[in-house]
PAFILUM-990434 format. One record per residue: x, y, z of N, C-alpha, C, O in turn; residue number from 0. Coordinates in steps of 0.2 Angstrom, whole numbers, padded with zeros to 4 digits. Layout:
SITE   n_x   n_y   n_z  ca_x  ca_y  ca_z   c_x   c_y   c_z   o_x   o_y   o_z num
SITE     X     Y     Z     X     Y     Z     X     Y     Z     X     Y     Z NUM
...
***
This chain:
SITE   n_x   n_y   n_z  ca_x  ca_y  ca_z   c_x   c_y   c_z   o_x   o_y   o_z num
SITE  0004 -0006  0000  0000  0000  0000  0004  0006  0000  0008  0008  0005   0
SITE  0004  0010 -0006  0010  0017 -0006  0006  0023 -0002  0008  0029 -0002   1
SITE  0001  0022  0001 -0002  0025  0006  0004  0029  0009  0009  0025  0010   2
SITE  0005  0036  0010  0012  0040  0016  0010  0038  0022  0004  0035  0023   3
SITE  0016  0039  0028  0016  0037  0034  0017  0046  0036  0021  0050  0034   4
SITE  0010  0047  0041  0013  0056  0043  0015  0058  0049  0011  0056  0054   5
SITE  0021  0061  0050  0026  0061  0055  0022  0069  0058  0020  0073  0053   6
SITE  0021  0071  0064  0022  0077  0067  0026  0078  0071  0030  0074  0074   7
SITE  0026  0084  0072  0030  0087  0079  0032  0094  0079  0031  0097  0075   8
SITE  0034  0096  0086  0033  0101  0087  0038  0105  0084  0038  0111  0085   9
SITE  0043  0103  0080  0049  0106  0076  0052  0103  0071  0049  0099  0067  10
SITE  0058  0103  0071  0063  0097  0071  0065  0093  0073  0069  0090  0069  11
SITE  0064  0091  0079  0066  0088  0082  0064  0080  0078  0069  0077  0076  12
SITE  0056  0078  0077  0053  0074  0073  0059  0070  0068  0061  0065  0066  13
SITE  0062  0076  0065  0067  0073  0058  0071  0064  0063  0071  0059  0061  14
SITE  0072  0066  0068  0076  0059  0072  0071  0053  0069  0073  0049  0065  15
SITE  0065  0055  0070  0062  0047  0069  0059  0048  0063  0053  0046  0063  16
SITE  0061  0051  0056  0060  0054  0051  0067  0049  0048  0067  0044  0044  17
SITE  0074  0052  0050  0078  0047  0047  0079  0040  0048  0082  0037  0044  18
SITE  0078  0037  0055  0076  0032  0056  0072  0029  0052  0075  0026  0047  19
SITE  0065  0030  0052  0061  0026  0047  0065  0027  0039  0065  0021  0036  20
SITE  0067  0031  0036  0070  0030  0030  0078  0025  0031  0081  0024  0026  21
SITE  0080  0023  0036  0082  0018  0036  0080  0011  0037  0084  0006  0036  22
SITE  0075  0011  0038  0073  0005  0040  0067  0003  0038  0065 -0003  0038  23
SITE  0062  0007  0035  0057  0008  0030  0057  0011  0023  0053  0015  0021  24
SITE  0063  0009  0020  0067  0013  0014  0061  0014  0008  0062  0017  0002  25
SITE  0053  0011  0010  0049  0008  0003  0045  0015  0003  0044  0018 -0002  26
SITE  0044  0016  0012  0038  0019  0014  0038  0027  0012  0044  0029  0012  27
SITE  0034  0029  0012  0032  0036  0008  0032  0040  0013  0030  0037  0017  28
SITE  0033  0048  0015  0031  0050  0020  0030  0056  0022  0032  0059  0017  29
SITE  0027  0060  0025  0024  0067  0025  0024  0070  0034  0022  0067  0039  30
SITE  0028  0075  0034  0030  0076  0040  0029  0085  0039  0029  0089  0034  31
SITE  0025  0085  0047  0023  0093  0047  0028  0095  0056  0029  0092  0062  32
SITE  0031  0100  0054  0037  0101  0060  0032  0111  0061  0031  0115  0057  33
SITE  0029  0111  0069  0025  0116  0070  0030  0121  0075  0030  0124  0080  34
SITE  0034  0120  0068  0042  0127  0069  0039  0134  0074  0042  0135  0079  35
SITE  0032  0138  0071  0031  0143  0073  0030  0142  0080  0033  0146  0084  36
SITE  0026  0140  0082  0024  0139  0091  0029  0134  0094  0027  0133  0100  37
SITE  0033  0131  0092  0040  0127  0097  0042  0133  0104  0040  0139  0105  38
SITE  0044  0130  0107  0044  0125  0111  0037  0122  0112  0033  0127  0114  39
SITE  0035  0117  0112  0028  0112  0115  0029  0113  0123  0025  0113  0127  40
SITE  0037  0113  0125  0037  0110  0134  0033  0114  0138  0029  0113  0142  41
SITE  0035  0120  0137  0031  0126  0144  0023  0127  0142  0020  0130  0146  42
SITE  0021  0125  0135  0014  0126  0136  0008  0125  0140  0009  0124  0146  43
SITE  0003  0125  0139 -0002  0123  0142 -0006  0117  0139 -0006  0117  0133  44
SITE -0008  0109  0143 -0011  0106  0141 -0015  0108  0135 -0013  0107  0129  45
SITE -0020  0112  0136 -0024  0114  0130 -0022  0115  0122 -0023  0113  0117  46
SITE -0018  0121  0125 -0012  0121  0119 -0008  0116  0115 -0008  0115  0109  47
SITE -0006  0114  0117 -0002  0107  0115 -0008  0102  0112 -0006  0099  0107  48
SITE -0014  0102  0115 -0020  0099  0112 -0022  0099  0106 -0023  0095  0102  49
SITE -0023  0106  0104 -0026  0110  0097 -0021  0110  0094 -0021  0107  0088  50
SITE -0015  0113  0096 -0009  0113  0092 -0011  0103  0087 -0013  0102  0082  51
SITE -0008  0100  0092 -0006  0092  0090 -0013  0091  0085 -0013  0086  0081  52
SITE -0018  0094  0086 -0026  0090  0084 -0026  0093  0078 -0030  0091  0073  53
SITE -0022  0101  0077 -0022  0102  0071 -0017  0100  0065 -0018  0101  0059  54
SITE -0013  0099  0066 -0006  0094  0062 -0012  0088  0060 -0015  0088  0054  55
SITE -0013  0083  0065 -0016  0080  0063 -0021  0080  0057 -0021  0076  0052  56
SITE -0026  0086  0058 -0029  0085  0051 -0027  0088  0046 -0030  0088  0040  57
SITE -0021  0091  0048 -0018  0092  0041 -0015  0084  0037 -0017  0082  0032  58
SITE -0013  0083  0040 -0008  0076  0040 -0015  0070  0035 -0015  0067  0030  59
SITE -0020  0072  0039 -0026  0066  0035 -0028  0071  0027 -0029  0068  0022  60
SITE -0028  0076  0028 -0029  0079  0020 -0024  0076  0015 -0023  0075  0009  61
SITE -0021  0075  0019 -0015  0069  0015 -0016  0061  0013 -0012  0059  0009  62
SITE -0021  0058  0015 -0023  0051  0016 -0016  0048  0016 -0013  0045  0012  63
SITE -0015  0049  0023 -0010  0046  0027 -0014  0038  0029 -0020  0037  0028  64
SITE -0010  0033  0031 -0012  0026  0032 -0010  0024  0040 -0012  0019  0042  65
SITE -0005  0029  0043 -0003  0027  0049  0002  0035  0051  0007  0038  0049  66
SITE -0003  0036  0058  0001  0040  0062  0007  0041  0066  0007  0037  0071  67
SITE  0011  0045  0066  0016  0046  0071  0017  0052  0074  0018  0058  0071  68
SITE  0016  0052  0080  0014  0058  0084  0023  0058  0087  0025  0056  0092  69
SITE  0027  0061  0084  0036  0060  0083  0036  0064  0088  0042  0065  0089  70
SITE  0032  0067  0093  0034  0073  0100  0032  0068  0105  0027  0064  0107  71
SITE  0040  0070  0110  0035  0065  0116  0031  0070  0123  0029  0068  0128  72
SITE  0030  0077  0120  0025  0081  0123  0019  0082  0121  0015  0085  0124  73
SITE  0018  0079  0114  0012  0078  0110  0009  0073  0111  0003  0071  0110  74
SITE  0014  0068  0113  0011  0060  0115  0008  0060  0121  0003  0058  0122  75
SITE  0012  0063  0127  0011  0065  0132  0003  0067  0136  0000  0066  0141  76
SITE  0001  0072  0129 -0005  0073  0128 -0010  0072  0124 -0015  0070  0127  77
SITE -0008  0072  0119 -0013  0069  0114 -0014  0062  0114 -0020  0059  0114  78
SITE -0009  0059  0113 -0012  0051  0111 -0017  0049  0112 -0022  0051  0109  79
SITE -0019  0044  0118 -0025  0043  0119 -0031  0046  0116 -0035  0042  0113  80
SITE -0033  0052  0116 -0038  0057  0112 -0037  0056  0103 -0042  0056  0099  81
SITE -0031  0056  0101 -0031  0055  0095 -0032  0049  0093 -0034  0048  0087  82
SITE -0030  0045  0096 -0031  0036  0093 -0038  0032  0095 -0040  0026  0093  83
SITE -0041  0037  0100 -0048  0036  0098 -0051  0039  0093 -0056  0037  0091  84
SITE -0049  0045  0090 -0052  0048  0086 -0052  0046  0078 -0055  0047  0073  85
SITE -0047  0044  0078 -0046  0041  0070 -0047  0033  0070 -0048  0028  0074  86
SITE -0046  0032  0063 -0046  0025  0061 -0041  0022  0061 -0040  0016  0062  87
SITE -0037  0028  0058 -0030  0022  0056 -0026  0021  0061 -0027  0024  0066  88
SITE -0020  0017  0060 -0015  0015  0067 -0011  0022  0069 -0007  0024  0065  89
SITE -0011  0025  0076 -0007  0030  0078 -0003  0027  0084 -0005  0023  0088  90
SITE  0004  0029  0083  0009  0028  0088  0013  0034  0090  0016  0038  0087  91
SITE  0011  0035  0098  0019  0039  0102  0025  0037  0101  0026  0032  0099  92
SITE  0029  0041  0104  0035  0038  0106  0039  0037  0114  0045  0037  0115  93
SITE  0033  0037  0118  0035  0037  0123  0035  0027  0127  0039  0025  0130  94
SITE  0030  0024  0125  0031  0017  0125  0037  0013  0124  0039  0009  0128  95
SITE  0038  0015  0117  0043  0013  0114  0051  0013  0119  0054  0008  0121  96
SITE  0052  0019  0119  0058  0023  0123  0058  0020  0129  0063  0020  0131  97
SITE  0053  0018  0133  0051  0016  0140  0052  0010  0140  0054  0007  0146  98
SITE  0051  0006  0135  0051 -0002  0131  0059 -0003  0133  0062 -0007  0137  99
SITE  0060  0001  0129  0069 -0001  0128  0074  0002  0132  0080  0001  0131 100
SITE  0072  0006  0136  0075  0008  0143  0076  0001  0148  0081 -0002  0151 101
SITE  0069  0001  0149  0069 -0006  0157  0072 -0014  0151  0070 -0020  0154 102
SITE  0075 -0014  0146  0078 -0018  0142  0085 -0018  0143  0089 -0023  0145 103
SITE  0087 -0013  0142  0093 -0010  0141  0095 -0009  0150  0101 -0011  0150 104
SITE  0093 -0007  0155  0097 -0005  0161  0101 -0015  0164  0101 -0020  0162 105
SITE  0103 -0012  0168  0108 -0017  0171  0106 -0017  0180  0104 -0022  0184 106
SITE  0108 -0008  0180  0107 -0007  0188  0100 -0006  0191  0098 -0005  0197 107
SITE  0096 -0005  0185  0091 -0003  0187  0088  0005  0188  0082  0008  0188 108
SITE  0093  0007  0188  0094  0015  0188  0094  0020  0183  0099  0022  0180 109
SITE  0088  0020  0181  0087  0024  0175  0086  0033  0174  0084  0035  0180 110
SITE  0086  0038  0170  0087  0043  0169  0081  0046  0164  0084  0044  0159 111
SITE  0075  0048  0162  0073  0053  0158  0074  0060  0156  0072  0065  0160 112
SITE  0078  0062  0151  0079  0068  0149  0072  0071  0144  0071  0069  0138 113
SITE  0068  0078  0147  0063  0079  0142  0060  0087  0143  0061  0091  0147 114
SITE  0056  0087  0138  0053  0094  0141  0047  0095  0147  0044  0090  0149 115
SITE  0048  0101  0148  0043  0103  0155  0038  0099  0155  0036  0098  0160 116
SITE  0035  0097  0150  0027  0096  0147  0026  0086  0147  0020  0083  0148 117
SITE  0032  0083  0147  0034  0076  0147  0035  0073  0155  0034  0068  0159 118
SITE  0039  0079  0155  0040  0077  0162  0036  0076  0168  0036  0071  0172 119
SITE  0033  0084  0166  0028  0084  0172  0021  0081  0170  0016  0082  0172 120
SITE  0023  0076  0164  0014  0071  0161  0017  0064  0165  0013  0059  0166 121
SITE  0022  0062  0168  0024  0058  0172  0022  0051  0168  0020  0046  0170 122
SITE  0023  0052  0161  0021  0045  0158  0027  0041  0158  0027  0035  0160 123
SITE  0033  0043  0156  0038  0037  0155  0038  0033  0163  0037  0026  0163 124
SITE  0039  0039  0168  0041  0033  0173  0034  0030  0175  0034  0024  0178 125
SITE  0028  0033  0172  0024  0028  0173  0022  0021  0166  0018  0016  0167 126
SITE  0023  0021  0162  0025  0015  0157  0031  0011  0161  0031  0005  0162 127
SITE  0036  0015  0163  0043  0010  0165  0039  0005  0173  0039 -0001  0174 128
SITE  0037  0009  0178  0036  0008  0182  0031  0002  0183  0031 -0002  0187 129
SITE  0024  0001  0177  0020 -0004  0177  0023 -0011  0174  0022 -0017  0175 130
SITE  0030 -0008  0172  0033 -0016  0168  0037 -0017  0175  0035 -0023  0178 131
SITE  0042 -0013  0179  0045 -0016  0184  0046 -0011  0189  0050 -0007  0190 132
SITE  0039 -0012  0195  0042 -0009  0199  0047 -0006  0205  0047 -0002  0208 133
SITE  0052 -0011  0204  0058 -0010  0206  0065 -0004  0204  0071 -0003  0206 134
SITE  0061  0000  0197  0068  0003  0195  0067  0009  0199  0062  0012  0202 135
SITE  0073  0009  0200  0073  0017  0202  0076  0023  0196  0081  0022  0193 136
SITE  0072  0028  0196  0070  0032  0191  0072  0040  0193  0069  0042  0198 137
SITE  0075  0041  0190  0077  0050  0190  0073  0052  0183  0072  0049  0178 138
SITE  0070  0059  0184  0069  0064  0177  0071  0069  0177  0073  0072  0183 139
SITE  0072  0073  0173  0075  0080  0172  0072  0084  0167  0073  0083  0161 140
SITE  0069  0088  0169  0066  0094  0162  0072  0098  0160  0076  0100  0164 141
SITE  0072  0098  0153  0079  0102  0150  0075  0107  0145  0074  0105  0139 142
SITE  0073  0112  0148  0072  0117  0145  0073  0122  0139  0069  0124  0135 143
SITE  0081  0122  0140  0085  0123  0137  0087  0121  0131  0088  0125  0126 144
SITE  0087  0114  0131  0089  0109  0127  0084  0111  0118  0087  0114  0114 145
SITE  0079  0110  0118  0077  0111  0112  0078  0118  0108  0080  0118  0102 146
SITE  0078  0125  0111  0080  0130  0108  0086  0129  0104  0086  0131  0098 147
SITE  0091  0126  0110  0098  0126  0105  0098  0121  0098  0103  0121  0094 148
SITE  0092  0117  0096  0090  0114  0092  0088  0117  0087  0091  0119  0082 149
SITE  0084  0119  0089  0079  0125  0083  0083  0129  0083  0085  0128  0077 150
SITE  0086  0132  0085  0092  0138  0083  0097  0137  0079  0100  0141  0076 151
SITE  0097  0131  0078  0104  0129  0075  0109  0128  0076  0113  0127  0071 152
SITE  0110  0128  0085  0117  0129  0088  0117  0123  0092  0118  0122  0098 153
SITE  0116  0117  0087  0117  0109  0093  0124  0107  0089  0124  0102  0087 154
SITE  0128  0109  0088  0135  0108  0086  0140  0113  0087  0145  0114  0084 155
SITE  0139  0119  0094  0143  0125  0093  0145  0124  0099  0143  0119  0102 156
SITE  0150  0127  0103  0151  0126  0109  0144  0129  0115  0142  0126  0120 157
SITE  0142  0134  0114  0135  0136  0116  0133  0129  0120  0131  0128  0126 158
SITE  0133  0125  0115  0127  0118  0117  0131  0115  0121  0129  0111  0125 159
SITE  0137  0116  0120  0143  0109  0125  0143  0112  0130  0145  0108  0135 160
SITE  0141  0120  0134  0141  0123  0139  0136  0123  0144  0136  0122  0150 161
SITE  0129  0124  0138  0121  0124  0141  0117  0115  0143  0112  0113  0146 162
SITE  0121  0111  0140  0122  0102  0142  0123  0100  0147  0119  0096  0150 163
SITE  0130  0104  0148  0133  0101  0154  0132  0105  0158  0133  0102  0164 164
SITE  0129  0111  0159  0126  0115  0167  0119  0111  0166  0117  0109  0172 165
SITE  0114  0108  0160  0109  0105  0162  0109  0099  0165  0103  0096  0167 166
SITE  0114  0096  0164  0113  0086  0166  0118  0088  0174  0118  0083  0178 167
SITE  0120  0092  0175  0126  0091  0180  0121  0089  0188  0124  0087  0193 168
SITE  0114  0089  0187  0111  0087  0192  0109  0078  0193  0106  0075  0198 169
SITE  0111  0074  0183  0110  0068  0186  0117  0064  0187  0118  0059  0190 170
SITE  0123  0069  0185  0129  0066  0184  0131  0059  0189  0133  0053  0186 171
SITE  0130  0061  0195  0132  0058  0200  0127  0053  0205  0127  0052  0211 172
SITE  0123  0052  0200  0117  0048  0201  0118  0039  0200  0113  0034  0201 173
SITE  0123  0038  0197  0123  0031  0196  0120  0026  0189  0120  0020  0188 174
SITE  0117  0033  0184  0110  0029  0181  0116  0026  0175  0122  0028  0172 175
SITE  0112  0021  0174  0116  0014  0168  0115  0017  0161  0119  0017  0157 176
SITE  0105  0021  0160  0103  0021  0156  0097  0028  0156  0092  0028  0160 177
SITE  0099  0033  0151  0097  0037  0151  0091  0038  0144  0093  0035  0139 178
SITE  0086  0040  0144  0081  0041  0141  0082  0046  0137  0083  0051  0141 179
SITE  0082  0047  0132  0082  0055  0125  0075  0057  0125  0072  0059  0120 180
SITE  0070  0057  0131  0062  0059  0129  0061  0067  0127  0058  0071  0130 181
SITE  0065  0067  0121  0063  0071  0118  0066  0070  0108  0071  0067  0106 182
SITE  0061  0073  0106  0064  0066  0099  0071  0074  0096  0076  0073  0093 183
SITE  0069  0080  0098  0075  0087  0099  0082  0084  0100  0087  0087  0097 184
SITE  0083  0076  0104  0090  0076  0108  0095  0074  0105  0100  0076  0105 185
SITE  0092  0068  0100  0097  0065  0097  0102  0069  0093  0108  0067  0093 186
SITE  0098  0076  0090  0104  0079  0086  0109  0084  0092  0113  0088  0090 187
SITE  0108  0083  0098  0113  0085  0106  0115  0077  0107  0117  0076  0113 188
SITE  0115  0072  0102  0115  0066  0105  0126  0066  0109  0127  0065  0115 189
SITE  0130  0066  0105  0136  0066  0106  0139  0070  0110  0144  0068  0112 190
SITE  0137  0077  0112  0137  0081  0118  0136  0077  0125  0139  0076  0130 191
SITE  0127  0077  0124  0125  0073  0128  0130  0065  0131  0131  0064  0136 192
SITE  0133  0061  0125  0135  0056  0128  0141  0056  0133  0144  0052  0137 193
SITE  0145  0064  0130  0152  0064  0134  0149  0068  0139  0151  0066  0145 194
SITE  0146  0071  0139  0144  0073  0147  0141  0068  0152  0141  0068  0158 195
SITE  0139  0064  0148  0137  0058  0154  0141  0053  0156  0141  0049  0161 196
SITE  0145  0054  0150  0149  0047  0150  0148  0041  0146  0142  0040  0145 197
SITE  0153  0036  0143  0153  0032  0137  0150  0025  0142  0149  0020  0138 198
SITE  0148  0023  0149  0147  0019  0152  0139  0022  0151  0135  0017  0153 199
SITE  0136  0027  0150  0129  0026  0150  0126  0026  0146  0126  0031  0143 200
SITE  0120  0020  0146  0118  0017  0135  0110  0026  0135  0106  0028  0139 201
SITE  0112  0027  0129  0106  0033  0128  0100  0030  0123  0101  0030  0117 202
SITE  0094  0029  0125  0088  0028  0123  0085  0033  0119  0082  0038  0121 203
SITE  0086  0032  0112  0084  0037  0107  0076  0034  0105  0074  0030  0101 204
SITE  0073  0037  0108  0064  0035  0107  0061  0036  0102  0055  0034  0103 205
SITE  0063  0037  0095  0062  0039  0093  0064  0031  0088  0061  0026  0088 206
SITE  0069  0032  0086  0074  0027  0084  0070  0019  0088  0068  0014  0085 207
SITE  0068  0021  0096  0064  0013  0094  0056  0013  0094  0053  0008  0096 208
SITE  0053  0019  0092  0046  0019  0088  0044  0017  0081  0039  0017  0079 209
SITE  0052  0016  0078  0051  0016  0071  0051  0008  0070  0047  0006  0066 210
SITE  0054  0003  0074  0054 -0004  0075  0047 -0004  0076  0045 -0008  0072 211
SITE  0043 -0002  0080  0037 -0001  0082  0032  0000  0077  0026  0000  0077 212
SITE  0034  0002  0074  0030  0006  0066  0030  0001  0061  0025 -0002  0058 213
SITE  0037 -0001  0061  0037 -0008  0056  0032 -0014  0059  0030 -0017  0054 214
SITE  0031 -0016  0064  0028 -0020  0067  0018 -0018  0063  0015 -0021  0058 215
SITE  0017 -0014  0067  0011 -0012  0065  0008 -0010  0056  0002 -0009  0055 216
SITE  0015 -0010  0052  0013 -0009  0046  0010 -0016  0046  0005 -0018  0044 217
SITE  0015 -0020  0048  0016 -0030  0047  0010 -0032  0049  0007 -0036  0045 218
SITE  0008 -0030  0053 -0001 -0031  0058 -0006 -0029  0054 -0011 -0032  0054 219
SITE -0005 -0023  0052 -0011 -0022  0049 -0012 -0023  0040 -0017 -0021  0036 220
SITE -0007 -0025  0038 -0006 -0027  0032 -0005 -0021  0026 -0006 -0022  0020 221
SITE -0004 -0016  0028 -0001 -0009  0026  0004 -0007  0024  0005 -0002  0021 222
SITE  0010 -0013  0025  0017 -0009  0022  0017 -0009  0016  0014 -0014  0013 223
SITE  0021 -0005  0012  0024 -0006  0006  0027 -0010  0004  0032 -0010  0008 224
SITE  0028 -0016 -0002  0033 -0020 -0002  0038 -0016 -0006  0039 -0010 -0008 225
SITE  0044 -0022 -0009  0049 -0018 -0014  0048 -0019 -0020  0052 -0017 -0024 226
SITE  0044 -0022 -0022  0041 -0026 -0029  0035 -0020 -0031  0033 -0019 -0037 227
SITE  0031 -0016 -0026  0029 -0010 -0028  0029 -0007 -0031  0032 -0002 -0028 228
SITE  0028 -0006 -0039  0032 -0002 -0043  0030  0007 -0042  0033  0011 -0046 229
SITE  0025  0011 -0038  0024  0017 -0038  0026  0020 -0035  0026  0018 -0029 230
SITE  0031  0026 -0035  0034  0031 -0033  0034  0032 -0025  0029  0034 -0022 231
SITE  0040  0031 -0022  0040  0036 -0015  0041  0042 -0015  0044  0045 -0018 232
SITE  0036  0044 -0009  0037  0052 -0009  0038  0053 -0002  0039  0049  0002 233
SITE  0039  0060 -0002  0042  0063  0003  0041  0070  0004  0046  0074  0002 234
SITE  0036  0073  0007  0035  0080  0007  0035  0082  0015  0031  0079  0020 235
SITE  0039  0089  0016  0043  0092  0022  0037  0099  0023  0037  0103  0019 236
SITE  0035  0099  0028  0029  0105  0029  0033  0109  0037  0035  0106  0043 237
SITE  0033  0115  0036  0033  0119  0042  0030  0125  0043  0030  0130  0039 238
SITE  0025  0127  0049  0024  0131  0051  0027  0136  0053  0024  0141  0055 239
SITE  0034  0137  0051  0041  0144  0055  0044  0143  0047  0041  0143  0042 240
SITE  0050  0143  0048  0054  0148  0041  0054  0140  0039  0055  0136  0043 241
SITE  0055  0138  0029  0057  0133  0028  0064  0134  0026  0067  0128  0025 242
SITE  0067  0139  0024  0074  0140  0025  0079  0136  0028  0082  0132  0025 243
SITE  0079  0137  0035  0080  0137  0042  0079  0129  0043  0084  0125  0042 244
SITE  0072  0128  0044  0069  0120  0042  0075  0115  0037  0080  0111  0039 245
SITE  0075  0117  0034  0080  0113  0024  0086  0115  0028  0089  0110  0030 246
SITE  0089  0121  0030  0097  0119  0032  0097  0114  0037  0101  0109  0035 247
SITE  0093  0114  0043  0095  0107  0047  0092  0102  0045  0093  0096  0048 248
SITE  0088  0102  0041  0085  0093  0038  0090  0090  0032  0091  0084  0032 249
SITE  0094  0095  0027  0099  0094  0023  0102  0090  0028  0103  0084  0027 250
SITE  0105  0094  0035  0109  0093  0039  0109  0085  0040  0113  0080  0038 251
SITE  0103  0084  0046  0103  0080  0049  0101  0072  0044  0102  0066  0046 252
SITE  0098  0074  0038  0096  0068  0033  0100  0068  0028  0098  0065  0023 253
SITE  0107  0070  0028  0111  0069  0024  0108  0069  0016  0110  0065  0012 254
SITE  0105  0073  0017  0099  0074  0010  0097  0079  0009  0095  0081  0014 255
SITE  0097  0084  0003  0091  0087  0000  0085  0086 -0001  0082  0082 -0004 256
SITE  0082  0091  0004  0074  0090  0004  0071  0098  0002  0074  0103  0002 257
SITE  0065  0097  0000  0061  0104 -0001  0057  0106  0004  0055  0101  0006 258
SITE  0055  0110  0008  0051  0112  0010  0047  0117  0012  0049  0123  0013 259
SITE  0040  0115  0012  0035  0119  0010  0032  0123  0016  0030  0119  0020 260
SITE  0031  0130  0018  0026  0131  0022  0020  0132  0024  0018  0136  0019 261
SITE  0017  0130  0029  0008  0130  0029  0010  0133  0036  0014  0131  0041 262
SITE  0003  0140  0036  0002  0144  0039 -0002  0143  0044 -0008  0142  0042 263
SITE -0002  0143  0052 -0007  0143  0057 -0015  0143  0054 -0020  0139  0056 264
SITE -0015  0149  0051 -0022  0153  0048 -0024  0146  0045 -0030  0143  0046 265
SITE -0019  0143  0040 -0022  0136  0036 -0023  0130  0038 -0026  0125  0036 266
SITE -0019  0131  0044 -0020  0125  0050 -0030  0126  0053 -0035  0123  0053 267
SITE -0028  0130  0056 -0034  0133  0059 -0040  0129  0053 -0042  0123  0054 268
SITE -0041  0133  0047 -0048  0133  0042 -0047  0126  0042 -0052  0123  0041 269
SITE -0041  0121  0042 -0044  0113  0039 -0045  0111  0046 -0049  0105  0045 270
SITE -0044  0113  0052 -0048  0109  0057 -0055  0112  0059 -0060  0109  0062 271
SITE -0056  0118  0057 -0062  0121  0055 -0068  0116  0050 -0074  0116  0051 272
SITE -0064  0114  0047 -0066  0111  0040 -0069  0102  0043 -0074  0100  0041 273
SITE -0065  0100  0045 -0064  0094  0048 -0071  0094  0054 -0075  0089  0055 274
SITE -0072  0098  0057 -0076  0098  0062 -0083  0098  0058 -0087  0094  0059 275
SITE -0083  0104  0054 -0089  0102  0050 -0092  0100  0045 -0097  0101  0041 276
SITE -0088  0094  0047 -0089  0086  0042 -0089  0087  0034 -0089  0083  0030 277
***
């Protein structure tokens, strides 16, 4: 089925499990909306983070998308539930996944979440880790900070290796084996992040294991594309902020030329206007 697969998020950050899937799903078609203009999601208001996410969403279905990815774990944090009742087709977060392979991966039991204001304080990771095993012990940390230096453009400057390491310096000494990336923003701070913690501690990119989870779900419900499909993969990049800006760090981080297109709040708005009345 060359049906796309539609990625959101509240920025860039989404691209992490955007190139993942293009690795590991090389067949599948894909349509990604990054909502550049209102980022950061962390400090919002529940409410906000709701509309925001609920209207991506139906942007994303004007698309006849076949399966959703909610690529933020502050949008999963909130919406999920609400959205995978709402729709038909298969929607997945990425915070199960990431929590999946957290209490996988620890040794000592001493695990770490890294995430924004809005994840953190949704208490889902330690509560997904906590119903599989009660016994971890669990640290989290809101990094604030952490996603501007993304959107900005400065997750490679020294800026980032300085704003890192005053951010993490409160788990340093905590023991943990196994640190969570609950923010799909981290990975491209992934290499800063790992020398500040140290090469002894495995980093849970949430992202990277929701796309396992995607392939799973294509398999289930009989939706993937095969290789013997001879109709064109597509791929089209949608942002709400500059798509300039957008294309310099998606070139960057997808090691690709991409186009991208932008769509305006106002047209977000009128297609969930639209949506609502059937």
């Amino acid at each position: 089925m060359n049906r796309p697969i539609g990625f959101l998020d509240s920025g860039v950050g989404g691209l992490t499990v955007v190139k993942e899937a293009m690795r590991q799903l090389p067949n599948e078609s894909i349509i990604y909306i990054g909502d550049n203009a209102r980022c950061p999601y962390g400090p919002r208001s529940v409410e906000e983070i709701a509309t925001f996410t609920n209207q991506m969403v139906d942007f994303l279905l004007t698309k006849d998308i076949k399966l959703l990815v909610i690529a933020c774990n502050t949008a999963t944090a909130v919406a999920l539930d609400e959205i995978k009742q709402r729709l038909s087709i298969p929607v997945i977060g990425v915070i199960q996944p990431g929590a999946r392979a957290a209490n996988k991966y620890t040794k000592n039991g001493k695990i770490g979440v890294l995430g924004t204001e809005g994840t953190i304080k949704s208490g889902m990771y330690l509560e997904n880790l906590l119903q599989k095993n009660k016994d971890l012990n669990m640290t989290s940390l809101a990094c604030p900070a952490l996603v501007p230096l993304v959107e900005s453009q400065q997750y490679a400057t020294p800026l980032a290796k300085k704003v890192i390491a005053e951010t993490l310096a409160p788990i340093k000494n905590k023991g943990l084996d196994t640190v969570i990336l609950g923010c799909t923003h981290y990975p491209l701070l992934r290499d800063t992040i790992q020398k500040t913690l140290g090469h002894t501690v495995k980093l849970v990119d949430s992202g990277q294991e929701t796309i396992s989870d995607v392939s799973i779900l294509l398999d289930y419900n009989d939706i993937a594309k095969l290789s013997d499909d001879p109709s064109p993969r597509v791929t089209e990049f949608y942002t709400t902020g500059s798509p300039e800006l957008f294309k310099e760090i998606a070139d960057d981080w997808l090691d690709q030329p991409i186009e991208v297109d932008r769509v305006t709040i106002e047209t977000l708005e009128a297609i969930q206007k639209q949506m609502k009345e059937g």
